[in-house]
LUMVOVEX-39343 format. One record per residue (C-alpha): x, y, z. Coordinates in nm, 3 decimals. Each point is the difference from the previous one (the first is absolute). Example, Ala and Ser with C-alpha at 12.3 -4.5 7.8 and 13.67 -1.06 7.14 Angstrom:
2
      east     north        up
     1.230    -0.450     0.780
     0.137     0.344    -0.066
//
This chain:
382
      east     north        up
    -1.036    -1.203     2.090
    -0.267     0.238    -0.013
     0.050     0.360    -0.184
    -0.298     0.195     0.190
    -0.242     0.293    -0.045
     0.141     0.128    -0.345
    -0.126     0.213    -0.367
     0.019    -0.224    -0.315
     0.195     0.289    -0.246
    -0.225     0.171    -0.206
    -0.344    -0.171     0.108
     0.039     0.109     0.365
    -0.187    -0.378     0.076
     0.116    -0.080     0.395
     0.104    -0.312     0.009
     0.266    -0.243     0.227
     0.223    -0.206    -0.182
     0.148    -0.378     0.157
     0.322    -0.095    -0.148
     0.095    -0.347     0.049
     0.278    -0.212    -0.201
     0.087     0.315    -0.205
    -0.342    -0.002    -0.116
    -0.275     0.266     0.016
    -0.247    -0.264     0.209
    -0.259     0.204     0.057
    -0.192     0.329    -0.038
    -0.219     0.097     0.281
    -0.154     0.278     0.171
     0.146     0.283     0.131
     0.091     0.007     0.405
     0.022    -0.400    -0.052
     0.120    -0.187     0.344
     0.039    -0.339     0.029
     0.175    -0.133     0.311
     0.146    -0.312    -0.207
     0.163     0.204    -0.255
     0.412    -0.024     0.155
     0.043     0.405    -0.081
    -0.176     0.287    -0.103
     0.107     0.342    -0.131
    -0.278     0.296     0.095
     0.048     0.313    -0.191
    -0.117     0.279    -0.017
    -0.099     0.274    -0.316
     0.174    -0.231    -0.241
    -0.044    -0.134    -0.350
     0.104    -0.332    -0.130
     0.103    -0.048    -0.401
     0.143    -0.263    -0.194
     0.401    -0.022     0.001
     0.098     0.225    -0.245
     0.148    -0.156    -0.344
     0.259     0.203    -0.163
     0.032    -0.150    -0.368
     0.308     0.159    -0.046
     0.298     0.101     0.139
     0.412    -0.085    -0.015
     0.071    -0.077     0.334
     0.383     0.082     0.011
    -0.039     0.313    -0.174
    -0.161     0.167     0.330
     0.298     0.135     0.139
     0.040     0.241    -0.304
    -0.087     0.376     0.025
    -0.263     0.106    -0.333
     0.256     0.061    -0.259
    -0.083     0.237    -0.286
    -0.057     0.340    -0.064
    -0.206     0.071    -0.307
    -0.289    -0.133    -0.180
     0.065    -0.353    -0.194
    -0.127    -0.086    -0.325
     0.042    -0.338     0.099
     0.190    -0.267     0.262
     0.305    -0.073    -0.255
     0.073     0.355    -0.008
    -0.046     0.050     0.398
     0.216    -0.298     0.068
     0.259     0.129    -0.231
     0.017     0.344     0.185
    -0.015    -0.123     0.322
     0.325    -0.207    -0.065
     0.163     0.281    -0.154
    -0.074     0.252     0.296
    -0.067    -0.190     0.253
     0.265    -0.263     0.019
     0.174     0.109     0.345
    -0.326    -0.068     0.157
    -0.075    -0.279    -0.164
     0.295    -0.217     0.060
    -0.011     0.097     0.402
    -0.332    -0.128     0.014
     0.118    -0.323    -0.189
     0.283    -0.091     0.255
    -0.287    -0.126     0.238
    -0.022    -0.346    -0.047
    -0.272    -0.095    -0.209
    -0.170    -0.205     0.304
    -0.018     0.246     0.225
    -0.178     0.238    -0.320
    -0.251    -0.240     0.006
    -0.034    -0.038     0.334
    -0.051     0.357     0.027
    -0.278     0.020    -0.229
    -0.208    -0.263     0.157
     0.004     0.185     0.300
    -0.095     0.339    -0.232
    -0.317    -0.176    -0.073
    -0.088    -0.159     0.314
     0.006     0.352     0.138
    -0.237     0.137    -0.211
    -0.249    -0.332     0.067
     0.085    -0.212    -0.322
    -0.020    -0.353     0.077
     0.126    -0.097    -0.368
     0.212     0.156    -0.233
     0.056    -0.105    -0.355
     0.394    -0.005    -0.038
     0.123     0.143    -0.352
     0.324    -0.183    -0.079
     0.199    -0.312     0.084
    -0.111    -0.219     0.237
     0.063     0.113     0.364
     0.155    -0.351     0.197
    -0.162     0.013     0.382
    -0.171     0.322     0.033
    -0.143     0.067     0.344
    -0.328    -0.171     0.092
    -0.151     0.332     0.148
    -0.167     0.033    -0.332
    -0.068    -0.211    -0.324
     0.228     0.069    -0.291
    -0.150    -0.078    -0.317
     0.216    -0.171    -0.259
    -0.236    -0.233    -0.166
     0.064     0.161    -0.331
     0.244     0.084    -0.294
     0.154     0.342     0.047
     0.120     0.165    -0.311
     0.143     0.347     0.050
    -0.151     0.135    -0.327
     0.059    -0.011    -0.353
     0.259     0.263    -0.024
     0.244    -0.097     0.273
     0.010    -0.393    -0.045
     0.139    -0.079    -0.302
    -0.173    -0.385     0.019
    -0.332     0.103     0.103
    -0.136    -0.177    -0.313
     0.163    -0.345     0.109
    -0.116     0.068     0.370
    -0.323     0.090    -0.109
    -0.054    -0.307    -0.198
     0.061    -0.319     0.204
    -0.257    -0.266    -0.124
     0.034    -0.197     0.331
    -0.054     0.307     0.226
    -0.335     0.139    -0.190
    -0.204    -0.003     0.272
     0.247     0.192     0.192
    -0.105     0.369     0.028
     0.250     0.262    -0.147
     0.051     0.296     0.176
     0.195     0.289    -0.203
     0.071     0.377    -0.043
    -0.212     0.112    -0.319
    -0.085     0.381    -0.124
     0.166     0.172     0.266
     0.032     0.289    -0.177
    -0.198     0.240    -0.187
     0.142     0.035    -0.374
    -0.053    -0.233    -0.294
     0.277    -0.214     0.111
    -0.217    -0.129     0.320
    -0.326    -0.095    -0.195
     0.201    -0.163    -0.231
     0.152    -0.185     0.218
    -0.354    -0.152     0.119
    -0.091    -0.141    -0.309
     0.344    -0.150    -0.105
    -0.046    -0.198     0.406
    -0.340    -0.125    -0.137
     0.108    -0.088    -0.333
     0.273    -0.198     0.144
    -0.195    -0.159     0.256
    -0.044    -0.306    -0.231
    -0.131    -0.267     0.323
    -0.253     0.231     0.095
     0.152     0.011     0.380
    -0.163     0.267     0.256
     0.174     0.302    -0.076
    -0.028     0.249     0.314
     0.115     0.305    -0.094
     0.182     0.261     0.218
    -0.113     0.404    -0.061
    -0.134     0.006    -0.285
     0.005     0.342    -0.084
     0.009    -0.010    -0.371
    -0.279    -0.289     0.027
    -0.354     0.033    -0.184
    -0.288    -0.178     0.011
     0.067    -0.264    -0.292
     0.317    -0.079     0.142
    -0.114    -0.059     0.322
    -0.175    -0.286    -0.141
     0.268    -0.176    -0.061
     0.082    -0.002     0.375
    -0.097    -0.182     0.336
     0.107     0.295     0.215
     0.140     0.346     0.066
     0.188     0.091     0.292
    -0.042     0.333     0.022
     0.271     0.243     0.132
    -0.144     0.347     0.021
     0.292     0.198     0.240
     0.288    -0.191    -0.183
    -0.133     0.120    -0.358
    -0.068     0.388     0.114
     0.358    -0.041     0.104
     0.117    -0.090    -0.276
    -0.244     0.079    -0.280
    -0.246     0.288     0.133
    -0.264    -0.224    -0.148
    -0.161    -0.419     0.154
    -0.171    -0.218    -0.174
    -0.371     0.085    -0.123
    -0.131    -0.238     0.261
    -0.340     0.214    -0.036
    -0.029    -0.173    -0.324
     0.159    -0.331     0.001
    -0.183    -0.113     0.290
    -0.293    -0.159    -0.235
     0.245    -0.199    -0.130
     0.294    -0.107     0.200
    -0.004    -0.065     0.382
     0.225     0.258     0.180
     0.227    -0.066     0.278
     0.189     0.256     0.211
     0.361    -0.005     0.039
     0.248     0.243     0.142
     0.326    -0.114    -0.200
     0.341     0.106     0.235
     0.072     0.315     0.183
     0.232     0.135    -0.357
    -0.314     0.103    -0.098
    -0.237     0.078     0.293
    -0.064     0.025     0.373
     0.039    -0.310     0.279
    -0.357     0.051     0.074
    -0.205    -0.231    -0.206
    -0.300     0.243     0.139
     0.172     0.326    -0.124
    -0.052    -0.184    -0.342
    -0.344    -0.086     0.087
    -0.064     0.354     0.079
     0.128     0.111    -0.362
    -0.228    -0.219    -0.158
    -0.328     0.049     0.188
     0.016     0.349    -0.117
     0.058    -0.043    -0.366
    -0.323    -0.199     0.028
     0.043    -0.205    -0.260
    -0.143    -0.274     0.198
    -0.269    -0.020     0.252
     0.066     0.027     0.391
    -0.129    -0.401    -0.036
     0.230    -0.088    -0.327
     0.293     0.146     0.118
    -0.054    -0.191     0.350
    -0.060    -0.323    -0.241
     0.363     0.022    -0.162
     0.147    -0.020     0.333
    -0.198    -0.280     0.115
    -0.201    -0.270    -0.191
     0.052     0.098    -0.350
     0.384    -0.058     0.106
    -0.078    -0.305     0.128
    -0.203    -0.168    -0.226
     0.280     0.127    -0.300
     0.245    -0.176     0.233
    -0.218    -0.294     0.126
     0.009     0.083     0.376
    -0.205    -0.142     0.279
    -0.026     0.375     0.108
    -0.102     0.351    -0.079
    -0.342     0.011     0.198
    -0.148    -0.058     0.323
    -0.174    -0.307    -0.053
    -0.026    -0.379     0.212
     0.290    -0.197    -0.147
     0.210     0.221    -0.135
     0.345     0.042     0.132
     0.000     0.222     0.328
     0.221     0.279    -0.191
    -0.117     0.297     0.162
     0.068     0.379     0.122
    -0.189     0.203     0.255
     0.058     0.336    -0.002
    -0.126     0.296     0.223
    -0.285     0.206    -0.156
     0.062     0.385     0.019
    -0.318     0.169     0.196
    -0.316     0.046    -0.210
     0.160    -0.159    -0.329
    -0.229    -0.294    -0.136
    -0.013    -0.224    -0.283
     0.270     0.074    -0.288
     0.112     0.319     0.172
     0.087    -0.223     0.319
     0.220    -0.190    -0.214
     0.131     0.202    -0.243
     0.147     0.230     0.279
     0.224    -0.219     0.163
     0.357    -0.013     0.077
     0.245    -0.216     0.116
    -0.021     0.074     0.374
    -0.328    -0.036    -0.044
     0.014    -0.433    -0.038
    -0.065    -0.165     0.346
     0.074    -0.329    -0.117
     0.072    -0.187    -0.312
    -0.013    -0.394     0.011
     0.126    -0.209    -0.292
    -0.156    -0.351    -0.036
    -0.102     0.002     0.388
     0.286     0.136     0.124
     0.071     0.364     0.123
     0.307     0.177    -0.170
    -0.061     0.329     0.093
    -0.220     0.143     0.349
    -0.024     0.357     0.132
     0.114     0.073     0.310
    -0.358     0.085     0.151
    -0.063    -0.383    -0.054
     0.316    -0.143     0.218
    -0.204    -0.037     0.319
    -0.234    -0.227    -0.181
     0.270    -0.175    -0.136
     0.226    -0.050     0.264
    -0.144    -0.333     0.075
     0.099    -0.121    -0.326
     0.393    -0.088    -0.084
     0.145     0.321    -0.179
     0.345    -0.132    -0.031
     0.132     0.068    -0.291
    -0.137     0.357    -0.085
     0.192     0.340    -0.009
    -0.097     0.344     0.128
    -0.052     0.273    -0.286
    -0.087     0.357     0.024
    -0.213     0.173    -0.292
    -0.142     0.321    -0.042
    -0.088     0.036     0.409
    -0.072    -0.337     0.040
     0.157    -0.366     0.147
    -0.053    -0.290    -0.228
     0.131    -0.392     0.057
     0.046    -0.164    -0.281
     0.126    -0.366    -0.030
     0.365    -0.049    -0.055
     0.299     0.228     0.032
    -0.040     0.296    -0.147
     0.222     0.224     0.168
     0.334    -0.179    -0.015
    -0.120    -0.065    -0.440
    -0.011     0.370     0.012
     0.309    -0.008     0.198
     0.181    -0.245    -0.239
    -0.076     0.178    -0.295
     0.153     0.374     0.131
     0.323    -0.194     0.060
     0.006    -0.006    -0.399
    -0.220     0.295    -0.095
     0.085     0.263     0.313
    -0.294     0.236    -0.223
    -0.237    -0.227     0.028
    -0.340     0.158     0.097
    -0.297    -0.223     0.108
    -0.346     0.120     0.162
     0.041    -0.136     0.331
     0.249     0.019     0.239
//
């Protein structure tokens, strides 16, 4: 297959991109026709990026409304709260099987043109195929709330093993605390990737591979992310969106919020979705390049944006297409009489925001399953 005519995201370089065996095969010029290639997909005003990687997220807590109503010092003392207030709302939520959670928020981040998400939390047993769910590492929900973290964190036969886990979310003494006694503990050296961050500075960061950082979910909770301005010379960052308790669906609403703190550059920020993800999680993806695994999204370019603005600005019903290892999981409407020719059994009709996707699987009767035990369910599409 042949992805025509299209704008590499924040270069603007035209190129045309063959996919073949779930493999970017080639990158040629723009307008590219070859009569040998078995189908071609012409566009039109569109950009192509990397598959999005979220770093972070808990995919069965996406059914959940945000829950809190104040400023946090810190996670412990939101999480205590939020059980105390909020416990009607949280057991409703909790009486849809755990599956169909999960389910659920794969679907939340194929939406928003993530191609892998990095699961915090027990190992999810057949999640759909529609996107890659990372679980090639140790989670550890943080050093307050897992009362073995020290035996979890120190496994001599799994040292290689990155750890993923919670540390200084919060913004009192508590939280940068809480840093150092992770590092001090760390006695096999394993990757530690860190998730927010906010109490981090920049001689604890050393003593880290990663940070995933969370910017809506800690202005939720904490009025106040992670100095990412600063730790950036010495930590790689990641971007990560945690679960809708704490923020929007929309990975690019979060996006959005961090662009304009500018902490990072237009470029860095792109990075943390992309290729610093994947080289942090060893990923044959996270850039348009020959070889690498045909995880893509095109979107539609709003008139007269270019370069970072181009991509910055878009929304979910602005993603034409997103393919996952060669295969399309998600197509725009607009792009069904090119498709046609091609067997689409097997994908579901979706409306968002004005506009008909088909994405792979059933998505209306999980959505359908789930209101039979949570009648409040809301969800973005219908």
């Amino acid at each position: 297959m042949v992805l025509n005519n299209l704008r590499i995201a924040l270069t603007d370089q035209q190129v045309s991109i063959r996919v073949n065996e779930g493999k970017i095969a080639q990158i040629l010029p723009a307008h590219f026709h070859d009569k040998n290639d078995q189908h071609e997909l012409n566009f039109d005003n569109a950009i192509v990026f990397p598959g999005l990687i979220n770093s972070h997220d808990h995919l069965d807590f996406n059914l959940f409304p945000s829950l809190g109503d104040r400023t946090y010092n810190n996670y412990t003392e939101w999480g205590r709260h939020i059980h105390k207030n909020y416990k009607d709302k949280i057991n409703e939520v909790l009486k849809v099987p755990e599956a169909l959670r999960e389910q659920w928020g794969v679907y939340k981040n194929l939406l928003c043109g993530v191609t892998t998400v990095v699961n915090h939390g027990k190992k999810i047993k057949n999640p759909p195929d529609i996107i890659t769910v990372y679980q090639d590492c140790q989670s550890i929900h943080s050093v307050q709330f897992e009362k073995k973290w020290r035996l979890a964190l120190n496994r001599p036969f799994r040292k290689q093993i990155p750890v993923v886990i919670h540390s200084g979310e919060g913004t009192d003494e508590a939280s940068f605390k809480e840093i150092s006694t992770l590092a001090k503990w760390n006695l096999f050296k394993r990757p530690l990737i860190a998730v927010h961050g906010v109490a981090m500075n920049e001689t604890q960061a050393k003593d880290f591979k990663a940070l995933v950082w969370c910017p809506e979910s800690n202005y939720f909770l904490l009025d106040r992310t992670a100095p990412v301005n600063r730790l950036k010379k010495y930590i790689t960052v990641l971007f990560g969106t945690d679960s809708t308790l704490t923020g929007n669906w929309d990975l690019w609403d979060h996006v959005s919020l961090a662009r304009k703190t500018k902490f990072l550059t237009d470029k860095e920020l792109y990075d943390t979705l992309t290729v610093n993800a994947a080289n942090t999680w060893q990923l044959n993806s996270g850039e348009i390049a020959e070889g690498r695994d045909a995880d893509l999204v095109i979107a539609k370019s709003k008139h007269g944006l270019e370069g970072a603005d181009a991509f910055f600005s878009i929304n979910p019903e602005d993603i034409l297409l997103v393919m996952h290892k060669g295969n399309i999981s998600l197509f725009d409407e607009e792009l069904y009489p090119q498709l046609k020719e091609l067997n689409l059994i097997g994908y579901s009709k979706v409306f968002i925001d004005g506009t008909y996707k088909y994405v792979r699987g059933n998505l209306s009767l999980l959505m359908q399953n789930i209101k039979r035990h949570y009648p409040k369910a809301e969800f973005p599409v219908l």
